[in-house]
C-alpha positions in Angstrom: 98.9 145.6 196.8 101.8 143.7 198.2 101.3 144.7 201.7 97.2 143.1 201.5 98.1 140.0 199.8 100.5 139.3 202.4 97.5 139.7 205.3 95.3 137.5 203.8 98.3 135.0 203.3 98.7 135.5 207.4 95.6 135.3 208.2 95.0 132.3 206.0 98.0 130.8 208.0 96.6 131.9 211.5 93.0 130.2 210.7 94.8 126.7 209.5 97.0 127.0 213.0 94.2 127.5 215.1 91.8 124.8 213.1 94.8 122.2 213.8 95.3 122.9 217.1 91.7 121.8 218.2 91.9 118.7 216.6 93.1 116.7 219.5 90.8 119.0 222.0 88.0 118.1 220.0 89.4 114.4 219.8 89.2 114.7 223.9 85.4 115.7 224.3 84.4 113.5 221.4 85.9 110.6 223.7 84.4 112.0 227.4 80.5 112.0 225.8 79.1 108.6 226.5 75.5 107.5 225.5 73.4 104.6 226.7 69.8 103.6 225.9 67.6 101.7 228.4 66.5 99.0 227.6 69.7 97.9 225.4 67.7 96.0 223.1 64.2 97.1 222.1 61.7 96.4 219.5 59.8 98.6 217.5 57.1 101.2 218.6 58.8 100.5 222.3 60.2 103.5 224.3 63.1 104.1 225.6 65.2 106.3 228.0 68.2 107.7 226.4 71.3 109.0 229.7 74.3 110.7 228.1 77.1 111.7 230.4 79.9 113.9 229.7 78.6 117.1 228.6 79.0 120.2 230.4 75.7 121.8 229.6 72.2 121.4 231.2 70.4 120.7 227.7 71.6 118.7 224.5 70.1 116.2 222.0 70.3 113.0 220.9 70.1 111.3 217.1 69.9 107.9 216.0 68.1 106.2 212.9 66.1 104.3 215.1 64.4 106.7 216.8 61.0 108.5 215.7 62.5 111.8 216.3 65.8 113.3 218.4 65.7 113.2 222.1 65.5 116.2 224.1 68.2 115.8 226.5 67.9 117.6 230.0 69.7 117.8 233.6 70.5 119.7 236.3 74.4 119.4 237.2 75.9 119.9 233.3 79.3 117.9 233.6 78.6 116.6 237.3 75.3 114.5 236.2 73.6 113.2 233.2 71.4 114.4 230.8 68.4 112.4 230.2 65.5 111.9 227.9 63.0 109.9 226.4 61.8 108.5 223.0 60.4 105.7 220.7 61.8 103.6 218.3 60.9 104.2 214.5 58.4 101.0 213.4 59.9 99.0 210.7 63.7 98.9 211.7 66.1 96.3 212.9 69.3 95.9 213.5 72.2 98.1 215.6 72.1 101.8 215.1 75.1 104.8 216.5 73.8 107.4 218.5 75.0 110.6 217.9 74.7 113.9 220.7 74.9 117.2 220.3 75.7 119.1 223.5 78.4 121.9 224.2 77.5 123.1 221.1 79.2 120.1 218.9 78.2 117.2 217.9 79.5 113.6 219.1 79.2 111.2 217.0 79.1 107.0 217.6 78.8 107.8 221.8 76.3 104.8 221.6 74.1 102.4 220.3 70.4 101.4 220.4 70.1 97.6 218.8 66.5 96.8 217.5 64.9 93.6 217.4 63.0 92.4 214.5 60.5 94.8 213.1 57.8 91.9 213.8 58.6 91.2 217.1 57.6 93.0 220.4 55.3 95.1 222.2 54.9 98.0 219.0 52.0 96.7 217.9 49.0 99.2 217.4 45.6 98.3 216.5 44.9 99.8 213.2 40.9 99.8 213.6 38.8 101.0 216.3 37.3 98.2 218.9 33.6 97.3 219.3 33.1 99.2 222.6 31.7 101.6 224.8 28.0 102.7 226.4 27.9 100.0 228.4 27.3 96.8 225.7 25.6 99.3 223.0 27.8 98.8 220.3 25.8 96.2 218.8 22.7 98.1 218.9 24.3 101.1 216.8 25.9 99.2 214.3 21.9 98.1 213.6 20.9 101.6 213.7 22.8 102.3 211.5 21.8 100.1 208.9 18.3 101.6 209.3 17.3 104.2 206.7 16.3 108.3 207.3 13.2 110.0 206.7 11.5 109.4 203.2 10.2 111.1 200.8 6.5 111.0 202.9 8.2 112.7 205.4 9.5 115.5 203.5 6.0 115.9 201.9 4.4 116.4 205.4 7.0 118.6 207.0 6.0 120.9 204.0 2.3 120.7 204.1 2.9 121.4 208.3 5.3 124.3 207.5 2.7 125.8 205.1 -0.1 125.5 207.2 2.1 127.3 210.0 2.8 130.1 207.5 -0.4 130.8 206.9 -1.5 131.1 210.1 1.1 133.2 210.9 -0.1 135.6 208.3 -3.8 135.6 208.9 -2.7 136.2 212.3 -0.9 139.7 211.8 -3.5 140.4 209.6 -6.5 140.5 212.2 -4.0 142.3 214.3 -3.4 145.6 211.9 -7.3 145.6 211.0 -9.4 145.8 214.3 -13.2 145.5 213.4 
């Protein structure tokens, strides 16, 4: 009892050494992993390239609040290049957001920031409703059709009477046929 108590007390021991000791390792990378965001400033809805240097890999990703979603990060070189990718800025923000990358397998956070301009301002703007357009000047003359109503009640009645009539000579038809006078 004695002997296994004293294992797990060194073992407990070994894990706090080791966790310790990469602090300031950590500390190191967290300081080589730089981001930067082209263009600086953006507004809303605009794109923008995210390049992150100092990771040794050939993939990573990059996370910000202002973003619509995480950037895929890719290069060729790992440590010798940059990593590079692209994304849009979430409508409805402003202000200056930290960028944080994963890459290595850790995460560095604050490497950057992406500052938005007013949620108002800029290019984001979307149209919210389709434009009058298309066939060559015809939208006008289908937004008349379309006021114009479908086949009436007459209608209906006289597709019937036709489809009887059809029936029936359908019938008299294969009749003659099985009785040959």
């Amino acid at each position: 009892m004695g002997i296994c108590s004293v294992a797990v007390r060194g073992t407990g021991a070994a894990v706090l050494v080791a966790a310790l000791a990469q602090g300031p390792a950590l500390a190191h990378d967290q300081d080589k992993v730089k981001a930067q965001v082209t263009p600086e400033s953006a507004a809303p809805g605009a794109r923008v390239d995210v390049r992150v240097k100092g990771c040794d890999g050939t993939t990573g990703a990059a996370g910000s609040g202002a973003f619509v979603r995480d950037v895929e990060l890719t290069g060729r070189d790992g440590g010798k290049g940059v990593l590079s990718g692209t994304t849009r800025v979430r409508q409805g923000v402003s202000g200056t957001y930290e960028i944080t990358v994963t890459c290595d397998g850790h995460p560095h956070q604050g490497v950057g920031t992406v500052q938005v301009k007013g949620a108002g301002a800029g290019t984001g703007q979307t149209p919210t409703a389709p434009v009058r357009a298309g066939g060559g000047g015809t939208a006008p003359l289908t937004s008349a059709a379309a006021d114009e109503a479908g086949p009436g009640t007459r209608h209906a009645v006289v597709g019937l009477v036709l489809a009887g009539v059809a029936a029936v000579a359908v019938a008299l038809r294969s009749v003659r046929r099985r009785h040959p006078e």
